[in-house]
N, C-alpha and C positions, 0 to 999 in steps of 0.2 A: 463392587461395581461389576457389572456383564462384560462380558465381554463385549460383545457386538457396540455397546454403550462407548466402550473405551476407545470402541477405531472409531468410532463415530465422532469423540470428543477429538479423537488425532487429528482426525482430517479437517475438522472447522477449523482447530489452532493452523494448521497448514494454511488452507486457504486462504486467511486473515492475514496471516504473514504477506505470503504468495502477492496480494494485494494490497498491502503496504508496500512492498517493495516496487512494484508497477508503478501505485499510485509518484514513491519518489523518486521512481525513473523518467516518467511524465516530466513532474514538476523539472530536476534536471535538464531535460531535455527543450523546454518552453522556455528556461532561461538563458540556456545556450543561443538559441534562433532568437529571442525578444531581446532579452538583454533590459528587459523594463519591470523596474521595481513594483511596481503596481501590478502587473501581471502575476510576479512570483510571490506575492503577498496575499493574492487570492488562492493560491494552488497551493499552500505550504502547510503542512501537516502540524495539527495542534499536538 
């Protein structure tokens, strides 16, 4: 594999992460202030 390839494959895994964790910071954070099952049922990561 090239290099340049391999930072390139690093940084997508990173970002993806990076944005899962957001995304369950989000979700967290809507259940904290809602406190509604229905809300956090839609935001909840498959």
């Amino acid at each position: 594999m090239k290099r340049a390839e391999l930072i390139t494959n690093l940084l997508c895994y990173e970002n993806r992460a990076n944005l899962m964790f957001a995304t369950g910071q989000t979700r967290n954070k809507i259940d904290e202030i809602y406190d509604d099952d229905d809300l956090s049922e839609e935001f909840k990561i498959y």
